[in-house]
C-alpha positions in Angstrom: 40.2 -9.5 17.9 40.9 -5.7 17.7 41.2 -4.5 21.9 40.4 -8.1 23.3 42.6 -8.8 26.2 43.7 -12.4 26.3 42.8 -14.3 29.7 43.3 -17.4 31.3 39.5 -18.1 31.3 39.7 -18.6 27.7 41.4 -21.8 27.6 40.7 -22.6 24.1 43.8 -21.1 22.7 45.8 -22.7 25.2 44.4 -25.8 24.3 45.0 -25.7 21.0 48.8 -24.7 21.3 49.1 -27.5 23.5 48.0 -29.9 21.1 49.5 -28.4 18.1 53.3 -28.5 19.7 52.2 -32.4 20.5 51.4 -33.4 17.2 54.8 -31.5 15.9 57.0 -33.8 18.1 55.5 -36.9 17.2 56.0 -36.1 13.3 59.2 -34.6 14.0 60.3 -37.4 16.3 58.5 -40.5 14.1 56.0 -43.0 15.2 57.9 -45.3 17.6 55.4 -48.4 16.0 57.7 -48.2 12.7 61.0 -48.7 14.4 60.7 -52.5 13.7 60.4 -51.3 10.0 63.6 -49.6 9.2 66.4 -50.6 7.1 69.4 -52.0 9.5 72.9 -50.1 9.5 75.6 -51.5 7.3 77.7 -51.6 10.3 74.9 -54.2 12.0 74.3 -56.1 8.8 78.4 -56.4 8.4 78.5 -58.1 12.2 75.3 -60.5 11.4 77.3 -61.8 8.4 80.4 -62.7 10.4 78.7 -65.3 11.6 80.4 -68.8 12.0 78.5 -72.4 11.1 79.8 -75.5 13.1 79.1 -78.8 12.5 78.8 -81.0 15.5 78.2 -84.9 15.8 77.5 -86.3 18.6 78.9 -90.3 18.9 78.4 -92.6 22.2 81.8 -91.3 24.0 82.5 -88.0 21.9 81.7 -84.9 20.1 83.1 -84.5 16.5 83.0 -80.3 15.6 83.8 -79.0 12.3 86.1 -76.5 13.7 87.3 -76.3 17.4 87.9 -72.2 16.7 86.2 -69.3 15.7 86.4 -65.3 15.5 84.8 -63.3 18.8 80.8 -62.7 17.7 77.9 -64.9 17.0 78.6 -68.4 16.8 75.7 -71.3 15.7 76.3 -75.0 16.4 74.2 -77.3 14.4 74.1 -80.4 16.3 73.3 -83.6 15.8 73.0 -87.3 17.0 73.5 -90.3 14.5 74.7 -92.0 18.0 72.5 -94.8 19.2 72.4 -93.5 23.0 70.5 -89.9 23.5 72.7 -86.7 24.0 72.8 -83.2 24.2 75.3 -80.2 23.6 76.2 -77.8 26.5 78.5 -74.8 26.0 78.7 -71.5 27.4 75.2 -71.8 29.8 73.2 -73.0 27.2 72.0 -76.4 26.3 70.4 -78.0 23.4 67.0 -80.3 24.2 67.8 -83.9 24.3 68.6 -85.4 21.1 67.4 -89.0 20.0 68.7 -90.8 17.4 68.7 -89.1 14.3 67.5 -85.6 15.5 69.1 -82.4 15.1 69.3 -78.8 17.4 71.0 -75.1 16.5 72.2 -73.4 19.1 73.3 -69.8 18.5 76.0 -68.4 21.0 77.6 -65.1 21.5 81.1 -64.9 22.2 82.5 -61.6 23.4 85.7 -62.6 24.6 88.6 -64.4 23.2 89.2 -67.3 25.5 88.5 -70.9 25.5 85.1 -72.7 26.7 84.8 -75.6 27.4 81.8 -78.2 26.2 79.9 -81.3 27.2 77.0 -83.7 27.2 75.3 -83.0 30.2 72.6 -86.1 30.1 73.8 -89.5 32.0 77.6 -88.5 33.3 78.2 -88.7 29.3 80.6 -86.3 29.8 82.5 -88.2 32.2 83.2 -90.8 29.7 84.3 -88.1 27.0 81.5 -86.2 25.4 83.3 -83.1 26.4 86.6 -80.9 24.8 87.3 -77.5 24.4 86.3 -74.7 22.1 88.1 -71.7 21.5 87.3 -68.1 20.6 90.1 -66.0 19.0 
Protein backbone atom coordinates (compact mmCIF):
# COMPACT_ATOMS: atom_id res chain seq x y z
CA UNK A 1 0.00 0.00 0.00
CA UNK A 2 3.31 1.97 0.39
CA UNK A 3 3.07 5.10 -2.66
CA UNK A 4 -0.40 3.78 -4.02
CA UNK A 5 -2.62 6.68 -4.87
CA UNK A 6 -6.18 6.07 -3.95
CA UNK A 7 -8.69 6.52 -7.09
CA UNK A 8 -12.14 6.45 -7.73
CA UNK A 9 -11.73 3.54 -10.18
CA UNK A 10 -11.10 1.35 -7.22
CA UNK A 11 -14.43 1.24 -5.91
CA UNK A 12 -13.90 -1.63 -3.66
CA UNK A 13 -13.03 0.45 -0.63
CA UNK A 14 -15.81 2.65 -1.16
CA UNK A 15 -17.96 -0.17 -1.18
CA UNK A 16 -16.98 -1.58 1.74
CA UNK A 17 -17.21 1.70 3.82
CA UNK A 18 -20.53 1.99 2.54
CA UNK A 19 -21.64 -1.21 3.80
CA UNK A 20 -19.77 -1.19 6.98
CA UNK A 21 -21.49 2.39 8.14
CA UNK A 22 -24.91 0.46 7.12
CA UNK A 23 -24.66 -2.41 9.14
CA UNK A 24 -23.42 0.03 12.19
CA UNK A 25 -26.86 1.86 12.08
CA UNK A 26 -28.91 -0.96 12.02
CA UNK A 27 -27.21 -2.48 15.22
CA UNK A 28 -26.97 0.82 16.72
CA UNK A 29 -30.51 1.77 15.79
CA UNK A 30 -32.12 -2.15 16.50
CA UNK A 31 -34.00 -4.30 14.24
CA UNK A 32 -37.41 -2.60 13.75
CA UNK A 33 -39.02 -6.53 13.57
CA UNK A 34 -38.41 -6.64 17.47
CA UNK A 35 -40.38 -3.60 18.33
CA UNK A 36 -43.53 -5.76 18.94
CA UNK A 37 -41.14 -7.59 21.52
CA UNK A 38 -40.35 -5.05 24.08
CA UNK A 39 -41.35 -4.69 27.52
CA UNK A 40 -44.21 -1.74 27.70
CA UNK A 41 -43.47 1.50 29.87
CA UNK A 42 -44.89 1.62 33.39
CA UNK A 43 -46.46 4.76 32.44
CA UNK A 44 -48.57 2.67 29.46
CA UNK A 45 -49.10 -0.39 31.60
CA UNK A 46 -50.47 2.21 34.63
CA UNK A 47 -53.16 3.72 31.90
CA UNK A 48 -54.25 0.01 30.57
CA UNK A 49 -54.99 -0.82 34.23
CA UNK A 50 -57.34 2.11 34.74
CA UNK A 51 -59.64 0.51 32.88
CA UNK A 52 -63.41 0.45 33.89
CA UNK A 53 -65.82 -2.87 33.59
CA UNK A 54 -69.60 -2.10 33.08
CA UNK A 55 -72.24 -4.32 33.18
CA UNK A 56 -75.02 -3.76 30.85
CA UNK A 57 -78.57 -5.61 30.53
CA UNK A 58 -80.43 -5.15 28.00
CA UNK A 59 -84.57 -5.62 28.94
CA UNK A 60 -87.59 -5.01 26.18
CA UNK A 61 -87.85 -1.07 26.98
CA UNK A 62 -84.46 -0.45 28.82
CA UNK A 63 -80.83 -0.69 29.43
CA UNK A 64 -79.73 -1.61 33.10
CA UNK A 65 -75.63 -0.43 33.49
CA UNK A 66 -73.73 -1.16 36.44
CA UNK A 67 -72.53 2.29 36.67
CA UNK A 68 -73.83 5.33 34.69
CA UNK A 69 -70.06 7.00 35.32
CA UNK A 70 -66.65 6.50 34.84
CA UNK A 71 -63.03 8.17 34.79
CA UNK A 72 -61.68 9.72 31.20
CA UNK A 73 -59.69 6.58 29.39
CA UNK A 74 -60.65 3.14 28.25
CA UNK A 75 -63.98 2.03 29.03
CA UNK A 76 -65.46 -1.84 28.18
CA UNK A 77 -69.23 -2.56 28.23
CA UNK A 78 -70.03 -6.08 28.51
CA UNK A 79 -73.46 -6.38 27.24
CA UNK A 80 -75.98 -8.53 27.24
CA UNK A 81 -79.58 -9.63 26.35
CA UNK A 82 -81.73 -11.97 28.78
CA UNK A 83 -84.63 -9.84 26.97
CA UNK A 84 -87.01 -11.84 24.82
CA UNK A 85 -86.90 -9.23 21.73
CA UNK A 86 -83.24 -8.79 19.90
CA UNK A 87 -81.15 -5.60 20.83
CA UNK A 88 -78.03 -3.97 20.46
CA UNK A 89 -75.82 -1.32 22.41
CA UNK A 90 -74.81 2.03 20.59
CA UNK A 91 -72.60 4.58 22.30
CA UNK A 92 -70.13 6.88 21.15
CA UNK A 93 -70.09 5.66 17.12
CA UNK A 94 -69.85 2.24 17.94
CA UNK A 95 -72.35 -0.55 17.94
CA UNK A 96 -72.41 -3.93 19.26
CA UNK A 97 -73.78 -6.89 16.66
CA UNK A 98 -77.29 -7.76 17.26
CA UNK A 99 -77.86 -9.61 20.30
CA UNK A 100 -80.48 -12.64 20.52
CA UNK A 101 -81.68 -13.93 23.48
CA UNK A 102 -79.16 -14.92 25.74
CA UNK A 103 -76.03 -13.68 23.88
CA UNK A 104 -73.51 -11.47 24.97
CA UNK A 105 -70.96 -8.49 23.16
CA UNK A 106 -67.80 -6.26 24.71
CA UNK A 107 -67.44 -3.22 23.47
CA UNK A 108 -64.29 -1.31 24.43
CA UNK A 109 -64.58 2.63 24.14
CA UNK A 110 -62.21 5.46 24.62
CA UNK A 111 -63.18 8.36 26.31
CA UNK A 112 -60.96 11.41 26.07
CA UNK A 113 -63.12 13.96 27.28
CA UNK A 114 -65.18 14.52 30.40
CA UNK A 115 -68.73 15.00 29.13
CA UNK A 116 -71.80 13.03 28.87
CA UNK A 117 -72.77 10.54 25.93
CA UNK A 118 -75.57 9.48 25.33
CA UNK A 119 -76.66 5.61 24.48
CA UNK A 120 -79.31 3.55 22.73
CA UNK A 121 -80.66 0.53 20.94
CA UNK A 122 -80.45 1.32 17.50
CA UNK A 123 -82.45 -1.97 16.00
CA UNK A 124 -86.50 -1.50 15.52
CA UNK A 125 -87.01 2.39 16.94
CA UNK A 126 -86.19 0.50 20.43
CA UNK A 127 -84.83 3.41 21.44
CA UNK A 128 -87.83 5.35 20.98
CA UNK A 129 -89.62 3.37 23.43
CA UNK A 130 -86.62 3.78 26.04
CA UNK A 131 -83.62 1.59 25.40
CA UNK A 132 -81.63 4.77 25.64
CA UNK A 133 -80.05 7.08 28.82
CA UNK A 134 -77.01 8.78 29.38
CA UNK A 135 -73.58 7.97 30.28
CA UNK A 136 -71.16 10.15 31.71
CA UNK A 137 -67.40 10.53 31.73
CA UNK A 138 -65.75 12.58 34.61
Amino acid sequence: MEGKIFTFSDRTPIRTLIASVFVAGVVAVGNPAQAGLLRTSAHATHRAARGTTIRVSTHNSRYVLSAKTAPRGVVTFKVRNPASQPHDFHIRGRTTRLLRTGQSATLRVTFRRKGRYAYKDTFDHHAQFGCRGVFTIT
